[in-house]
Each structure stands twice: as C-alpha cells, then as structure tokens.
GUTORGU-771775 format. One line per 5 residues: number of its first residue (from 1); their letters; for each residue x, y, z of C-alpha. Coordinates in Angstrom, 2 decimals, m for minus. Example, Ala and Ser with C-alpha at 12.3 -4.5 7.8 and 13.67 -1.06 7.14 Angstrom:
GUTORGU-771775
1) as) 12.30 m4.50 7.80 ~ 13.67 m1.06 7.14
***
This chain:
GUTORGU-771775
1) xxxxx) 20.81 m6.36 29.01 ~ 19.65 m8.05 25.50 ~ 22.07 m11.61 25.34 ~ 19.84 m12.75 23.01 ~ 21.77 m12.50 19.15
6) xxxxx) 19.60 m12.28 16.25 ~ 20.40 m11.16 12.30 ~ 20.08 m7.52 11.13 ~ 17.19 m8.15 9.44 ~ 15.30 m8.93 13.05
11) xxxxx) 16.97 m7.00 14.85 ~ 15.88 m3.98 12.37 ~ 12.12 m4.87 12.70 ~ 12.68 m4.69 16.59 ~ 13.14 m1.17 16.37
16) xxxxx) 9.84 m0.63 14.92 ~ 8.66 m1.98 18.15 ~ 7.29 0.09 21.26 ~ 7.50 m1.45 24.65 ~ 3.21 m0.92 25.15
21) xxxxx) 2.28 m2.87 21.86 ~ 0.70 m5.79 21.97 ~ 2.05 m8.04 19.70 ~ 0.89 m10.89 17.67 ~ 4.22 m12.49 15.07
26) xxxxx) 2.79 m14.40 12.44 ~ 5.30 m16.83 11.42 ~ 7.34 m16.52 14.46 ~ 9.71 m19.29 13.34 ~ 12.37 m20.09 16.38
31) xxxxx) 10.78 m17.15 18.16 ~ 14.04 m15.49 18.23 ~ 12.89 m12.17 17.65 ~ 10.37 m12.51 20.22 ~ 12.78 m13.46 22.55
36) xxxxx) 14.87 m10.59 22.10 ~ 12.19 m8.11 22.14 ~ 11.14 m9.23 25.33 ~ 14.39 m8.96 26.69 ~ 14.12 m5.31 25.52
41) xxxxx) 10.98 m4.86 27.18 ~ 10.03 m6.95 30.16 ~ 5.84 m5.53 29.93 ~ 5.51 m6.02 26.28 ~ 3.16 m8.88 25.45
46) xxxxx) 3.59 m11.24 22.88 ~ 1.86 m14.16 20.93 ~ 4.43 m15.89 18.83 ~ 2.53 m18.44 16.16 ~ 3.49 m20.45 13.99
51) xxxxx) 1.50 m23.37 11.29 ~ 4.55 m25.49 11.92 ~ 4.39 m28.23 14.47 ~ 8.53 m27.97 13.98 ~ 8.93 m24.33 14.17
56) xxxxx) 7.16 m24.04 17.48 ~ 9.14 m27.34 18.84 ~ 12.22 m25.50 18.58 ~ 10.91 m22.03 19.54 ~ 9.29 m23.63 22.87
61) xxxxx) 13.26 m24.66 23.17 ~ 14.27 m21.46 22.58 ~ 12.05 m19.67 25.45 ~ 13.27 m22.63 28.18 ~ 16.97 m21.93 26.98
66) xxxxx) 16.26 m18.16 27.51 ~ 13.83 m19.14 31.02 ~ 10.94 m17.56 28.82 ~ 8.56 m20.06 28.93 ~ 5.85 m18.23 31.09
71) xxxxx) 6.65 m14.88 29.59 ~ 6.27 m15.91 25.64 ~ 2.40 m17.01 24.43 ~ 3.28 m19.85 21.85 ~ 0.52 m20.54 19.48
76) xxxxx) 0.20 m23.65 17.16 ~ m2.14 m22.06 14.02 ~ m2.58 m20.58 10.79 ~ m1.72 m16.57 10.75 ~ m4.57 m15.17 13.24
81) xxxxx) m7.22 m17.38 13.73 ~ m5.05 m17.94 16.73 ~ m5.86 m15.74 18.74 ~ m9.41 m12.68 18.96 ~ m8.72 m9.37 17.94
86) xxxxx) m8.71 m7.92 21.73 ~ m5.26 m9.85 22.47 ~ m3.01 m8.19 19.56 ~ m2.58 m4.05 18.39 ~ 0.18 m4.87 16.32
91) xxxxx) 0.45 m7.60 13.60 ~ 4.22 m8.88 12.66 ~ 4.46 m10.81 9.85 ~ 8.00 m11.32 7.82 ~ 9.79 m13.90 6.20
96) xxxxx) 6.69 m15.09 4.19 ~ 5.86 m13.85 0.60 ~ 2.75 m11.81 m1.06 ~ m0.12 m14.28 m1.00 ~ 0.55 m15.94 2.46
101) xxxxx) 0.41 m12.31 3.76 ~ m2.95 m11.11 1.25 ~ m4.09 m14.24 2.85 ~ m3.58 m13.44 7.08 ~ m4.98 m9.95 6.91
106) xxxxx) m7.72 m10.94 4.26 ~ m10.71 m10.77 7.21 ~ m10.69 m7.33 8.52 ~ m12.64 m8.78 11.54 ~ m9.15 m9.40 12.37
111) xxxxx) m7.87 m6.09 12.29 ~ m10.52 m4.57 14.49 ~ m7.87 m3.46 17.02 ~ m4.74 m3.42 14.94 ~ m3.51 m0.35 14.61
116) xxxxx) m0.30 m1.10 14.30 ~ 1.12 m3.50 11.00 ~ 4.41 m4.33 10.28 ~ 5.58 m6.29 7.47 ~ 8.99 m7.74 5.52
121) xxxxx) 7.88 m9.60 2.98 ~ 10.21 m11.67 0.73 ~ 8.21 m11.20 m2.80 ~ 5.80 m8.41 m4.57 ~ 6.26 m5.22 m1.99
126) xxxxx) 4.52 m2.38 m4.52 ~ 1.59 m4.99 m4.48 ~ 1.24 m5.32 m0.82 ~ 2.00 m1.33 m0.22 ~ m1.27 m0.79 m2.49
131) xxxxx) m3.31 m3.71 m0.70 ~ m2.66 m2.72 2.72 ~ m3.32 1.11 2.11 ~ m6.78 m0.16 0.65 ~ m7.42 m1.83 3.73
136) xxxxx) m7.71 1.72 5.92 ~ m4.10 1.87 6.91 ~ m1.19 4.40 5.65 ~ 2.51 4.01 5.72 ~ 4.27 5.68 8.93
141) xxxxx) 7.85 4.07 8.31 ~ 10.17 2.11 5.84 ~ 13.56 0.53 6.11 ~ 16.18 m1.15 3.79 ~ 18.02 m3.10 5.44
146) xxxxx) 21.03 m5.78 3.70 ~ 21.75 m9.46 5.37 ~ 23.99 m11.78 4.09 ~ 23.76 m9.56 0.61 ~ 19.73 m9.49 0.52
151) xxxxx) 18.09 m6.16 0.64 ~ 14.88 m6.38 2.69 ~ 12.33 m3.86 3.01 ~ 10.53 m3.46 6.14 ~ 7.29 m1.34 6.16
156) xxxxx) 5.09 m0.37 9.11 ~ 1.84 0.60 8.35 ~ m0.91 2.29 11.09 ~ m4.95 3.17 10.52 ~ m5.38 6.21 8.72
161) xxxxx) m6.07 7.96 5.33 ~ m3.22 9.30 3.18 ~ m3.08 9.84 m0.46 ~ m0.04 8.31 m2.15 ~ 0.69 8.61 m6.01
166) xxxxx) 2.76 5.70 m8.29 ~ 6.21 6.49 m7.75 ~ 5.20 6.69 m3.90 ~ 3.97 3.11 m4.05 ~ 6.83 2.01 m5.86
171) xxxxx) 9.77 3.27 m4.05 ~ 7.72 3.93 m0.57 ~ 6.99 6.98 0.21 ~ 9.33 6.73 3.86 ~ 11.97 5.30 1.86
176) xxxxx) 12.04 8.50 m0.65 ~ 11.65 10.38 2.10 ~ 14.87 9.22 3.06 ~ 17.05 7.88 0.49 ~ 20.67 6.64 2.04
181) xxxxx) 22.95 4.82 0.46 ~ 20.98 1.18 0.51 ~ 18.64 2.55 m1.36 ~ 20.41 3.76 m3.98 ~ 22.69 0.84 m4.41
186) xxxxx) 19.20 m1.39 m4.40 ~ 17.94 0.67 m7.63 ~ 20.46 0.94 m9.66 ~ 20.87 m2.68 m9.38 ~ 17.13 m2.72 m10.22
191) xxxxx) 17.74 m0.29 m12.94 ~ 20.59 m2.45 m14.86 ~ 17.73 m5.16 m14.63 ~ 15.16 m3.48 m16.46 ~ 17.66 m1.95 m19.12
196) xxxxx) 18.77 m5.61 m19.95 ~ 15.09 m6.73 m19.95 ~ 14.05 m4.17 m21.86 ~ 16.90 m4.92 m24.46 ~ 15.59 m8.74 m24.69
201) xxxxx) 11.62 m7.83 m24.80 ~ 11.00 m7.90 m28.32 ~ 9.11 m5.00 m29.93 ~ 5.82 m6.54 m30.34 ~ 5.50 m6.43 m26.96
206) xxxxx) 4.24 m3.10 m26.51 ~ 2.87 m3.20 m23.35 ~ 5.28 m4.97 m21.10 ~ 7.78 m2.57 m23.29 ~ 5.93 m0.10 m22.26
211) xxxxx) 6.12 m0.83 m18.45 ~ 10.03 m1.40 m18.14 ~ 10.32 2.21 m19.53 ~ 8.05 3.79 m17.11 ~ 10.35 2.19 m14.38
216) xxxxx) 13.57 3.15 m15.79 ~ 12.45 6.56 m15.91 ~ 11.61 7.02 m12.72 ~ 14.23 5.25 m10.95 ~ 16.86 7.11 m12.75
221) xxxx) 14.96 10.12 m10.77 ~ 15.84 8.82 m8.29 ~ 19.26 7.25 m7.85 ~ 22.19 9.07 m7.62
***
C-alpha cells in the first residue's frame, strides 16, 4: 500500500518507472518521489541527490518519517558525479530548467549504462528533445500533465536511432501520437500567444516574423 502523497506532476513521472530500474534522481529535492516509488516497489534501487545541503536535510527526514533510511541512497553532489555509471540505468531529472539539465548529461562517460532517461524540465523542451536525441537516445514516451494550472511535459527517452522531423520535435512525437484534451488546451493557449506576438513584432523584423508564422501554422494543424 503507497501512504506516501505526492502532486500529479510526481506521481505522473512514477509511472514511467519499472520496478527493475536502477535509478539515479537528480535533484531529488525532499525525496518524496523516491519515497513513494519505493513504496511501489520494495527491489527498486534508488540514489536520490541533491547540490543542496537543505534539500537533503529534509529528505533524510523524510526517509526516517517513512522508516526509509536504509532503503533510500542519499547523495550530497552536483547531478552525477555522485555516483559511477555501473550504479544507475535510468537518469531522473525534473524540476530544473534547460542548462542545469545540458549541463548533468553533458559527459557521456556518464551515460555509459543509461538506457533509460527521463526528464520534466521547467524551460526550453524543443531544445532539450533535439539535444538528447543527438546524444544516441530516441523518444519512447511523452506526457502532459496540469498541477496547480501548470502544464508539464514529461519525456522519457531510451538508446536508440530514430529519425524525427520539426513538427515532431516541437510537439513530441508521443504527444502527437496521442493528442487528448491537455494537449490541445496547451496549444491553443500557445497559439493566442504567438498571434498577439506576431501582431506586436514590427515588420522589419523579418526573421523572428518569420518564425511565429511557421508556428502558428503548424499548431493550428494540430489543435482542434
């Protein structure tokens, strides 16, 4: 039985989870989603890190609250020079935005035995869809999900080669795949955006002109 109560947003990126992976969360915060996956599964392993002295304080209060202290490998550190590429086959790392991620899975060394990626991030998802995929891995799943009114996009992303064209790495090529009603709300709110920016972009400048247009017209292909 899973006591442990966590926000949609978590509790979504626990279902990309298998009970064998090997997991190493980057950014684990309060550990709360570490906690409740091993509730789920009782065999999975998991290294929850974190760079902040704070974050970990209260996470190591978390496991003793939930009598996880033993079960629960906390890790003071920044992103995986925390642990060697044998302990981890999947990499969680959400919350954070585009750079801090770029900058965790920027030596491959590190990815050795990660076959497994799974990432929310809070800014610049087309850029880290195209950034990943360079770095040998394709996209296997994708998920909107809304908390407290935020729409988050959670990708998981395993080794292997597939061939994915722009409006593929703009809308994710899961997500299109299987467009429900989250999605659609998400871009036509993005639509009304670029339609107003478009209408304040003065005409000089062509090329950022240029670039709204190309998303309007292919998000209106999309949305319903």
């Amino acid at each position: 039985m899973i006591n442990m109560k966590i926000s949609k947003r978590l509790k979504e990126i626990s279902n990309f989870i298998d009970e064998n992976d090997k997991i190493i969360d980057i950014g684990c915060d309060h550990a709360l989603l570490d906690i409740y996956l091993k509730e789920k599964y009782q065999n999975i392993s998991i290294i929850a890190s974190d760079i902040h002295e704070g974050a970990l304080k209260m996470a190591r209060k978390n496991l003793e609250k939930h009598e996880m202290e033993d079960k629960i490998d906390l890790r003071l550190g920044d992103g995986l020079t925390v642990a060697n590429p044998n302990e981890y086959n999947c990499i969680i790392i959400s919350g954070m935005g585009y750079y801090n991620i770029v900058k965790i899975l920027s030596d491959q060394s590190k990815l050795e035995n990660a076959n497994k990626i799974i990432i929310q991030s809070n800014t610049d998802v087309v850029k880290l869809r195209k950034y990943i995929i360079k770095l040998g891995y394709k996209i296997t799943r994708e998920k909107l999900v809304e908390d407290n009114d935020i729409i988050y996009t959670i990708i998981q992303f395993q080794k292997g080669i597939e061939k994915y064209d722009y409006r593929q790495i703009y809308f994710g090529p899961r997500l299109l795949e299987n467009k429900d009603e989250i999605f659609n709300d998400y871009y036509y709110k993005k639509l009304l955006k670029y339609e107003n920016l478009l209408l304040q972009l003065p005409k000089s400048n062509v090329i950022s002109r240029l670039h709204h247009k190309r998303l309007i017209k292919i998000i209106k292909e999309q949305v319903k």
